[in-house]
N, C-alpha and C positions, 0 to 999 in steps of 0.2 A: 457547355458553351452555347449559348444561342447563337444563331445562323447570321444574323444582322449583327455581330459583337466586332468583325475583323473589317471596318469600313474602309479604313485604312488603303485593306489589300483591292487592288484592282481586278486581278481572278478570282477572288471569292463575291466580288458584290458583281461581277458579270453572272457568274455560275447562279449565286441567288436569282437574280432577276430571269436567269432562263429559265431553272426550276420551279419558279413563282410562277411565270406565265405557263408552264406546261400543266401545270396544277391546276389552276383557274380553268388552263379550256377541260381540262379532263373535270374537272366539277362540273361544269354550266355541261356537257356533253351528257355527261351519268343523272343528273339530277331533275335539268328543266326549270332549276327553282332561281329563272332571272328575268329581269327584263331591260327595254332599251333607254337609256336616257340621251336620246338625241336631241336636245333641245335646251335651251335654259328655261326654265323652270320662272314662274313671276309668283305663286303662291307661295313656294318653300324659297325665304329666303337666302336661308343661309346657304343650303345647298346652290343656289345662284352663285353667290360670293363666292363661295368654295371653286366652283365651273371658272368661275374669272379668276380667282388668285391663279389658276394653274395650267390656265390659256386653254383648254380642251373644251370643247365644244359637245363630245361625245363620252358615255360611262354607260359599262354594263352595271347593274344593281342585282344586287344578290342577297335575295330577302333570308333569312335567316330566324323564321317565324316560331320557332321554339327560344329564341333566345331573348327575343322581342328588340333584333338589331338589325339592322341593315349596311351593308357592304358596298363600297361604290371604286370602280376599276377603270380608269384613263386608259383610252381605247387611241391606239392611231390606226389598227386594220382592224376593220370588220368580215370576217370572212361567212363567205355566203354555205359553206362546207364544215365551219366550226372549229377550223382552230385560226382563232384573231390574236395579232399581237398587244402587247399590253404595254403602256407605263406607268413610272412609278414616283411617288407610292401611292399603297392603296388603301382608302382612310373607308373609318367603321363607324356609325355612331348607332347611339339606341333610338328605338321609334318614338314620336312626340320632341326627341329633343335636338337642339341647336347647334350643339359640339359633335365635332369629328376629333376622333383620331387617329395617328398613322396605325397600320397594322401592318407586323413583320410577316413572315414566311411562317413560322413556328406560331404563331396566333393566327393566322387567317389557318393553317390546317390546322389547327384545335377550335377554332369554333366551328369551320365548316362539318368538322368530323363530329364534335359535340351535338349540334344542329341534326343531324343526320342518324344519329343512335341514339336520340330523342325522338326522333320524327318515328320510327323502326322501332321504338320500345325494347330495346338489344341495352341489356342490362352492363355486359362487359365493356371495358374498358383496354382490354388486353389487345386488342387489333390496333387503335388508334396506338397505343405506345410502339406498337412495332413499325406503325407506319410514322410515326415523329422518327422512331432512330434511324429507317432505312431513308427518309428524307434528308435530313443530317450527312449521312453516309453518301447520297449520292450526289450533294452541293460539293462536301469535302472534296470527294474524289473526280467531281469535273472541273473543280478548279485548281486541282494536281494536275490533270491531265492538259491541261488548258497552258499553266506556265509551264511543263516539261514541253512539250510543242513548240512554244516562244522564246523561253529560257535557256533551255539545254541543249535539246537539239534544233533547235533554230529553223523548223521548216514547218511555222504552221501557215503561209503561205503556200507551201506545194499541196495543200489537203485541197484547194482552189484552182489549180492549175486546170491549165487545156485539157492535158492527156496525164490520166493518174495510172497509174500502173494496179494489174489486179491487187495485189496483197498491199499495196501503199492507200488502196480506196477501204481494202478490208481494214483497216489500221488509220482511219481518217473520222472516224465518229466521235468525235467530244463529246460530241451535245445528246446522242443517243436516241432512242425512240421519242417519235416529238408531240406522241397522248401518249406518253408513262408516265406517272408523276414521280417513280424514284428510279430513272434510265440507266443510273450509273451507281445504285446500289450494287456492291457486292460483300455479303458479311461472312467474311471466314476467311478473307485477305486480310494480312500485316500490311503496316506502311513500306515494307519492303518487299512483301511478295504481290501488292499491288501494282510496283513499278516493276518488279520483277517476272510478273505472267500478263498483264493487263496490254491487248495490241495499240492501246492508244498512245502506250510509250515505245513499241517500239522494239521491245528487248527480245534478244535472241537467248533459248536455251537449248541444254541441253535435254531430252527423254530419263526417265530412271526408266530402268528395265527389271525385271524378276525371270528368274527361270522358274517354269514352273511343270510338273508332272504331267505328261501327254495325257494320261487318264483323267485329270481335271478342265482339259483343253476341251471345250467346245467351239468349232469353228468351221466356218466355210466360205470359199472363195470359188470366182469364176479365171480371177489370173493367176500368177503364180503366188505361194501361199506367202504372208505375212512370216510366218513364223520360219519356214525355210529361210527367207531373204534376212533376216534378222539373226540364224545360223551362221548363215556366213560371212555377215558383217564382223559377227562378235568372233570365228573364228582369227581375225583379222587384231583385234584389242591385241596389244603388249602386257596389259596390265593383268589381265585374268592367271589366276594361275593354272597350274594344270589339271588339279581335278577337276573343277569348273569348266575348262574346256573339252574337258572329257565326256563330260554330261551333256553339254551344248551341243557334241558331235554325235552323242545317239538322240538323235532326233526321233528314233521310233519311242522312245522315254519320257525324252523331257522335250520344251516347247519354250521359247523367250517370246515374251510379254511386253509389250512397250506400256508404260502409264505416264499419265502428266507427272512433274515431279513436285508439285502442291498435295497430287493426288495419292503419291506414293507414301509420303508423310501421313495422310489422315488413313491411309488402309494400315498400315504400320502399326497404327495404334489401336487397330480391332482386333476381337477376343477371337474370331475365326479366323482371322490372318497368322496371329499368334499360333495359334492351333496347327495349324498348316505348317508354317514355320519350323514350330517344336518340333513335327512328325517328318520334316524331312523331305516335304511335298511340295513346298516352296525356300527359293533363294533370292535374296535381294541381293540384285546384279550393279547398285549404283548405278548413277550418273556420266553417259560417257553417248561416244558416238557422233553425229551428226545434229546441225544447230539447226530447230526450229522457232518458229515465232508465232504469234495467237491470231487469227484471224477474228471479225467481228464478233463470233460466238462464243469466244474466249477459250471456248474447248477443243475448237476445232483447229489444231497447228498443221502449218505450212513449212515445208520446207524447198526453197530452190533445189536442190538437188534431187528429192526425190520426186518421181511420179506420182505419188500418193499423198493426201491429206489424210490425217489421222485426227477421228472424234470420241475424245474421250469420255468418262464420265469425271465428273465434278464436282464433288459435295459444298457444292460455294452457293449462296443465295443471289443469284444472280436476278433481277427486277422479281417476279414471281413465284421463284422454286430454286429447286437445288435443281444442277442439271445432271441427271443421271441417264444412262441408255438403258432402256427397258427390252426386255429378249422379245418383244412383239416386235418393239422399232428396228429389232438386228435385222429378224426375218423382214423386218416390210421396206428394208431400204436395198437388202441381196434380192430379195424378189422380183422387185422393181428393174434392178439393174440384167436379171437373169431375162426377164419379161422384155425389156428392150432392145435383148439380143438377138430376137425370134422376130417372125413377121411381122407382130405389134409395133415394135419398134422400127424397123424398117418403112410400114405404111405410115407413122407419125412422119417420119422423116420427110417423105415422099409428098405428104400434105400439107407440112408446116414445116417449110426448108428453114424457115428463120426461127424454129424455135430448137433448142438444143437442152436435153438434159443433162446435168453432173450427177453420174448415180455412184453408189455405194458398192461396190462387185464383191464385199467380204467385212470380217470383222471376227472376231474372236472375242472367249470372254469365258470366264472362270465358275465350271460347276461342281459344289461340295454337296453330299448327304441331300442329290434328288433338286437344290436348287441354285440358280445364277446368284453368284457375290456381285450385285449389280454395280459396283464401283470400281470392276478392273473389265467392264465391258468398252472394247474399242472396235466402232466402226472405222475401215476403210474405203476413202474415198478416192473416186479418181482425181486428179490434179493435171487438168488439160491447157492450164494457164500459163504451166511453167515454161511450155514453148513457145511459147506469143508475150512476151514480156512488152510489147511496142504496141500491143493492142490497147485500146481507150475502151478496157471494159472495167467496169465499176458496180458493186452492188448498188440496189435502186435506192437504198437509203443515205447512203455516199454522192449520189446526184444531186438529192434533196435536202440535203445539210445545211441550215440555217449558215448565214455569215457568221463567223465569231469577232472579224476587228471591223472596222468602222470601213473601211475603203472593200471589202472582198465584197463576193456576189455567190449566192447558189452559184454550184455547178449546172443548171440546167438554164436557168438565166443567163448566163453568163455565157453559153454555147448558143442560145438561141439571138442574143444580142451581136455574138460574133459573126456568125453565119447574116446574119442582117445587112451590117456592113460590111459582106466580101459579096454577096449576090445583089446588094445594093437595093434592098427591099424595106419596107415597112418592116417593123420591128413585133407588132400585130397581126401582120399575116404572116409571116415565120412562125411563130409562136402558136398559130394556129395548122400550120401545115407539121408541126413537131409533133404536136399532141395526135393526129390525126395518125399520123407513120406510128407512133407510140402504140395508138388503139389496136392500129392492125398486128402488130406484133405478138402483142401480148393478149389483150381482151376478146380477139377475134378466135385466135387458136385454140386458149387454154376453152371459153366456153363451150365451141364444137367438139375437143377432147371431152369433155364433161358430158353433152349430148351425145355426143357420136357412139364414142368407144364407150362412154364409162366410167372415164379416169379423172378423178378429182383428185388439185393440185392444190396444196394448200401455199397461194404465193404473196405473201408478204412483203412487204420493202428490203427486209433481211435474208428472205430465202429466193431473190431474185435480182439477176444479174445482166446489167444494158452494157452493150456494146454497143459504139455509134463509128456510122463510117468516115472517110475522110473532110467530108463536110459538113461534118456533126450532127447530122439524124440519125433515129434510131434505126439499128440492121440487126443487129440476133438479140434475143432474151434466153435468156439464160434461168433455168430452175435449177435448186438445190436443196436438200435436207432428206431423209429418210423417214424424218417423224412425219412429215407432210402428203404422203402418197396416199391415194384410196380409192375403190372401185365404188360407183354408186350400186346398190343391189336391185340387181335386175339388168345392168349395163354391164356385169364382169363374163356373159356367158362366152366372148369370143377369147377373152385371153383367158379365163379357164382351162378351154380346145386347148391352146398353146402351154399353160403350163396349171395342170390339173390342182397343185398341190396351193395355188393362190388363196389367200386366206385364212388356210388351217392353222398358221399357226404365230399369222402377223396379226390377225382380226383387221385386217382394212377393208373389208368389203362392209358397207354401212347404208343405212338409209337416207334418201334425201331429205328427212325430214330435221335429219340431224346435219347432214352436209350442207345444203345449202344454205344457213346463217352462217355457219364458217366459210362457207365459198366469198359471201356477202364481206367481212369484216375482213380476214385476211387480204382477200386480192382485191376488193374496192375498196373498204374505206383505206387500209395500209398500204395502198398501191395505188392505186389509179388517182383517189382523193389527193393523196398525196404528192403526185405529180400536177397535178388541177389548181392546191392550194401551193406550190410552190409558184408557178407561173402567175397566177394572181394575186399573192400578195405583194410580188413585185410589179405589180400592174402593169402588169406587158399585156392582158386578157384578163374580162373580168370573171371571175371563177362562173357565174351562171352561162356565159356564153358557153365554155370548155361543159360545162356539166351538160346543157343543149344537145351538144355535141354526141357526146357520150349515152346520152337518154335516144338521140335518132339511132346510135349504131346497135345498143341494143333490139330497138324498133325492128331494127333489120332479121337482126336473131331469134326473131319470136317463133317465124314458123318450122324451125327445126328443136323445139323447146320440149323435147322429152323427159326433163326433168320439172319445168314449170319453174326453174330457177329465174329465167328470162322474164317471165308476167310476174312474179313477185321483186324484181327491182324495177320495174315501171307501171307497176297498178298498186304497190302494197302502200297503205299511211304510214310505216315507220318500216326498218328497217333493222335486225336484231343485231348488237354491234356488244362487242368485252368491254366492259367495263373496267380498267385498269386499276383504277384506283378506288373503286369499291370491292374491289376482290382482296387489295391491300389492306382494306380494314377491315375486312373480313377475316383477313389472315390466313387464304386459302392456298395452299403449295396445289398450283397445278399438274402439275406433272404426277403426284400421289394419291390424286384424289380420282374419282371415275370419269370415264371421259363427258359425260351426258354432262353434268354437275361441275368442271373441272374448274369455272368462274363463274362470274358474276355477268349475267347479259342485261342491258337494258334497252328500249325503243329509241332510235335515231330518228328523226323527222326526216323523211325519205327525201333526198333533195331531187333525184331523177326525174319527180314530180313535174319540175321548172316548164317543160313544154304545155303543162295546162294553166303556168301561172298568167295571170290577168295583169298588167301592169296599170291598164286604166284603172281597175278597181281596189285595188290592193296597195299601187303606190304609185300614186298620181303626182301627178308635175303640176308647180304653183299651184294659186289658189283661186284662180279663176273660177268663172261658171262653164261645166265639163258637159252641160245636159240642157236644154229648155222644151218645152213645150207647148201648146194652148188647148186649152178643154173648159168648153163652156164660158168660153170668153176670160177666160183667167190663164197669166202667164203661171207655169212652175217649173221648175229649174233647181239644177243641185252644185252644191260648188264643194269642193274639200273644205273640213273642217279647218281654222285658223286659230290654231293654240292660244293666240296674243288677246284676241278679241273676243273667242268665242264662249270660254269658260264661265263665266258670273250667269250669261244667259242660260247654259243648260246646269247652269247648277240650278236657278229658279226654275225648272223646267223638271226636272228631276226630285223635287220636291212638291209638285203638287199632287193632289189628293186622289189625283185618276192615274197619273204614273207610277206612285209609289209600290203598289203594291204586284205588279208586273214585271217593273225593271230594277228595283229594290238598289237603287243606286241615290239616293237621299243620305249623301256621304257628306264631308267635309270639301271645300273648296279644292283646299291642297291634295286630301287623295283624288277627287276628281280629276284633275291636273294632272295629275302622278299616273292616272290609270291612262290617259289619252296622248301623255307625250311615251306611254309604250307602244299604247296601240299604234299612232299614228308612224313609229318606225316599225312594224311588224310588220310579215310578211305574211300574217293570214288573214287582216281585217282590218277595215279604214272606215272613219267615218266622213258620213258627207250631211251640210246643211242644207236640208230644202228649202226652198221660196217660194212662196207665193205672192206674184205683182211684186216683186223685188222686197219683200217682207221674212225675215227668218222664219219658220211656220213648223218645222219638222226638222229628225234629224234620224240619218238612218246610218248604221254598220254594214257593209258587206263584207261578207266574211269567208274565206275557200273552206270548205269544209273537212278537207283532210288534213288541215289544220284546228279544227275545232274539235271540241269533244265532242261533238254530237258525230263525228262518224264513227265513235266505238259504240251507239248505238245501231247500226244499220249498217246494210254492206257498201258501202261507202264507193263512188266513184272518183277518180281524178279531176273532171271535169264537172264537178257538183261546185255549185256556191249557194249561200243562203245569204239573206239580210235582216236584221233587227229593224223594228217599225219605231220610233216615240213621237207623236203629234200633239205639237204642245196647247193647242186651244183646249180648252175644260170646256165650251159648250158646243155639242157633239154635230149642232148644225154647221159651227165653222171650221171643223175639221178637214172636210171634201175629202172622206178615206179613199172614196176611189181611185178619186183624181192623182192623190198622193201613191197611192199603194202603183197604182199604171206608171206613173211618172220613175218610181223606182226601177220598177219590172222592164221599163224601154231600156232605161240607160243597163240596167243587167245585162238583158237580153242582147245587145250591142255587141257585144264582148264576144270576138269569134272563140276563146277559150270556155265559153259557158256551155255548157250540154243542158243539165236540170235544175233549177232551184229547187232546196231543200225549206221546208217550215218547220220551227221547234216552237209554236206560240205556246205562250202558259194553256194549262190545261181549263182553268178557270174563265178565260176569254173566250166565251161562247159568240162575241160577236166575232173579235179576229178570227177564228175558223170559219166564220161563215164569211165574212167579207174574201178570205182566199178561195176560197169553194168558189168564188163566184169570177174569181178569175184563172179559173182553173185547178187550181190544188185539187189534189188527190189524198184524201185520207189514206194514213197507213193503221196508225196504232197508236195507242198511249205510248210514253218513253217514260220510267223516274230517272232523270238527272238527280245530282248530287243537289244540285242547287232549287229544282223546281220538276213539276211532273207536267208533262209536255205533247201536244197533241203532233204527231208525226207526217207530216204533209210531203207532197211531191208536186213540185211543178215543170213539165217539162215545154221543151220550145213549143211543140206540136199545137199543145193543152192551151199553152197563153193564146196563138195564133187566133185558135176557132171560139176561145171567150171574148177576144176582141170583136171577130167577127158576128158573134152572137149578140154581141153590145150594140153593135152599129146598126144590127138587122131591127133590136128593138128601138131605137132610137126613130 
């Protein structure tokens, strides 16, 4: 059944269009292969028309260059952080031609994906079918989720409430990861044991349990043991008969087991379970006991009654992998928890009263013939929640939950809008003192844990949990997961002292080389971005203020930067970030594969950058004249390019016989057009018109350079910009390069966010190097770009200063 077939349903074509737009951003994030159409268009007509039939003013394009088609996405947010909302639909046509058509969900990911293992030369086809069906799989199942919510139990309004209860917030995600393109895949659920274990409905069950042989029992605890406590429940069952209980009473023997009972089903039907069985080594104890229900990790159940959460393993495909508990992850979440009992944990305390860990103190887990049956591995977790039921703590992705009906609001919006009108403030400065209390909580602790001690947290949206106090700011953060603990090497020698046996046999002690891109992607972009991009798409704050923000507190952290994690998020050009949905058509099971390799990374456009961005030069306000000056009796002055007017002129300009071979831009009117209403909404390059004596004369690009390719040739600063030169007079007496190349360099230089100009002139412009030599440029080096081989210049403030001065001296 194609995805688009049930128009009908009202939760299926909501669920499509979330899944479509989570898609989209997670393409344009993995790929880079788009650009902006903020503008109507006067050369491409039809695409004009199309803009007007559908009242949008704005479209991402998404070139599709192996297919020779192009894609165009009705934009209502543009996010400065990358994931913008979309509407719909979203129509495709081939390059040269006139017609659009709609493109459903199921076609836009088969050409994207098509597009993509073309571009890669990746002959298989067997990842994209996996990822069509888990696509498929996660529409279905979030729009099950969606009308069991509205439908049945009638309380998808409390997932929006003031104050959500912990396991009501764990059981509150419809919409799921909001860059996973299949969030609510899960393949190895029925349509009944999907309503039946899945916490977005809800359902409470019961545990299957197994007795099973003390000498297969590996385990350990710091409270009292799991399998004792389970003793003496089941001494308690009616049902059991007596040998059974016989068995369950010599506990030096035998040992009771708790499993999911999805779980218990798929080990049932293994040939070593069987084995076990036949010999007598293991007993299937059914279904019985105390009711729990699935927290957000599906494997992780809760129960009100007990103190303990139980993490099972899972053989379900849950977005990336089966989830299984690996005997490293048993060791590195007891460890952890042993580790936190000793000074170490006492001194976190002591320095980060607001941050609070939920550790693991135990788990148990079944070993045959030398190795773990990793599918009846159960972590114990502590469960601190159960006695604060009235607390408004929430995991951070339960904050951040897109609306799902038309009248709701994020939960963090909606608290920061609240808090507005009871302190009776601007709604702007709230929102900006949230995020601030947020920083310190969370981004301030975990990075000095990281420098200080050692200790990398791998925190997530899902492996971190906000409590806010009674007037709705943030007061403790909360970490969770076992998988996510790790010492950087070279930072573990204090909790070593304290607990010698650290690492032998979790392997968590790692290098930064490896930690910090994971420190990068889990706790910023899935954390902090996503606190950033929720407050700014509801435009309370515009995400670049909030990221500002966020780029000075870093600032702050540099000089305790023992890992150097601190200067690679505020001096690096991209930032290394998972690729969700190229690791999907890669068809990589995370969790199975090694950890170096376990996905797909790709380069993120650093946005911490934002305190070097230039606004004058990069994205100027109207079309004024922004620059003039007089030299030699001649006014020159620069104004922003003007889409409307300016096009016919520099396309004759770009076609004459002294620019062609340079700027190699002697294109068609329309892509001319096409290349300048992207530039001119990009945020690493603008072009401006020069004049002379109020005459069009020149026309120049400035461009940030940690936006351009030219800084993966060179070590590239924040604070670098370069400009492209084109002067359109052909006789070279009326050019005036000085005059013009000065007139640039002033309004550059202007710009308190400028440090150095960078030069990539063609390598073959023997004059262009010498005309920059003479206002300072600094040869580096030859560069080959892809495109052109390039003489490598520097100009810094300093250098412009004393050529001008050297100018005036000879004058």
């Amino acid at each position: 059944m194609e995805l688009n077939s049930v128009k009908n349903n009202s939760y299926v074509r909501f669920a499509i269009d979330a899944v479509y737009g989570t898609y989209i951003n997670c393409y344009l994030r993995e790929t880079q292969a788009w650009g902006k159409v903020f503008h109507t268009p006067k050369y491409d007509e039809p695409l004009a028309l199309h803009m007007r039939s559908i009242h949008h003013d704005k479209l991402i394009k998404i070139r599709l260059e192996h297919l020779d088609k192009e894609v165009f996405c009705p934009l209502e947010y543009f996010s400065f952080t990358g994931r913008h909302k979309f509407s719909f639909p979203v129509v495709v046509r081939e390059v040269g031609s006139e017609g659009f058509a709609e493109v459903s969900l199921e076609e836009f990911s088969r050409l994207t994906s098509e597009n993509y293992l073309l571009q890669n030369e990746i002959e298989s086809r067997d990842g994209m079918n996996v990822l069509l069906g888990r696509l498929h799989n996660s529409v279905e199942n979030t729009a099950k989720f969606i009308r069991h919510r509205q439908m049945e139990s009638g309380d998808i309004d409390d997932i929006f409430a003031d104050t959500v209860s912990f396991i009501d917030a764990e059981q509150s995600l419809l919409l799921g990861h909001a860059m996973h393109p299949v969030a609510k895949s899960r393949i190895g659920f029925d349509d009944a044991q999907l309503v039946d274990y899945s916490p977005e409905t809800k359902s409470k069950f019961q545990l299957h349990y197994f007795l099973v042989s003390a000498d297969l029992i590996w385990e350990k605890h710091l409270d009292t043991c799991l399998s004792s406590t389970l003793k003496d429940q089941f001494m308690q069952e009616p049902h059991m008969d007596a040998e059974t209980q016989a068995r369950i009473a010599d506990s030096d023997h035998w040992k009771v087991l708790p499993c999911h009972p999805w779980q218990a089903k798929h080990m049932l039907k293994q040939a070593v379970i069987q084995e076990l069985i036949d010999n007598k080594l293991i007993f299937s104890l059914g279904e019985c006991g105390s009711l729990y229900t699935a927290t957000s990790s599906i494997r992780t159940l809760y129960s009100d009654e007990s103190d303990y959460m139980l993490k099972f393993s899972l053989n379900v495909q849950i977005t990336n992998s089966e989830r299984v508990n690996l005997p490293k992850e048993l060791m590195r979440g007891y460890e952890f928890a042993k580790l936190m009992r000793t000074e170490f944990g006492e001194t976190l305390g002591e320095q980060y009263p607001r941050f609070q860990a939920v550790t693991d103190p135990g788990f148990m887990a079944v070993r045959y013939k030398g190795k773990v049956i990793d599918g009846f591995s159960t972590v114990v977790r502590n469960n601190p929640f159960k006695s604060m039921p009235e607390k408004n703590i929430s995991l951070l992705a339960a904050w951040c939950q897109d609306p799902i009906l038309p009248y709701q609001q994020n939960r963090i919006v909606k608290t920061i809008i609240d808090i507005a009108k009871n302190e009776k403030r601007a709604v702007n400065n709230v929102a900006l003192d949230w995020f601030e209390r947020y920083l310190q909580i969370s981004l301030i602790p975990l990075v000095k844990m990281y420098n200080t001690h050692g200790l990398f947290l791998e925190g997530h949206g899902q492996n971190c949990l906000l409590e806010v106090d009674g007037n709705g700011y943030p007061a403790i953060f909360y970490f969770r997961d076992n998988q996510g603990y790790f010492f950087r090497e070279g930072g573990e020698h204090y909790a070593k002292q304290l607990l010698p046996e650290l690492g032998d046999e979790s392997l968590c002690i790692a290098d930064v080389s490896f930690l910090n891109p994971k420190f990068t992607y889990y706790f910023v972009i899935n954390n902090i971005i996503t606190v950033i991009n929720s407050i700014g798409r509801a435009r309370l704050v515009e995400e670049t203020h909030l990221v500002g923000m966020m780029s000075e507190a870093l600032q702050a952290l540099l000089p305790g930067d023992k890992t150097g994690w601190v200067s690679y998020m505020i001096q690096s050009r991209d930032l290394e970030v998972k690729a969700n949905l190229l690791t999907r058509l890669h068809d990589y099971d995370e969790l199975m594969r090694p950890l170096e390799t376990h996905a797909v990374y790709v380069d993120y456009p650093n946005p911490f950058l934002v305190t070097h961005f230039s606004k004058a030069l990069m994205s100027p306000e109207g079309l004024g004249s922004v620059f003039s000056k007089q030299d030699n009796g001649m006014k020159f002055s620069l104004r922003p390019l003007d889409l409307d007017k300016d096009m016919a002129m520099l396309h004759a300009w770009y076609h004459r016989e002294h620019t062609i071979p340079y700027w190699a831009m002697n294109i068609s009117l329309k892509a001319l057009e096409a290349f300048y209403i992207n530039l001119d909404a990009s945020d690493y390059s603008h072009a401006f018109i020069g004049e002379i004596d109020g005459q069009a004369a020149f026309v120049t690009e400035y461009y940030w350079s940690m936006r351009d390719p030219v800084s993966r040739y060179y070590d590239a600063k924040p604070a670098d910009y370069g400009m492209h030169i084109c002067i359109a007079a052909e006789n070279r007496e009326q050019r005036h390069s000085m005059a013009v190349i000065r007139t640039i360099l002033d309004y550059l230089f202007a710009q308190p966010e400028v440090w150095r100009c960078v030069g990539e002139s063609h390598r073959d412009s023997k004059a262009a190097l010498g005309l920059f030599k003479k206002v300072g440029y600094e040869f580096q080096r030859v560069i080959d770009m892809p495109h052109k081989s390039a003489n490598l210049t520097f100009l810094s403030r300093e250098n412009y200063k004393q050529s001008e001065t050297k100018l005036v001296g000879a004058c």
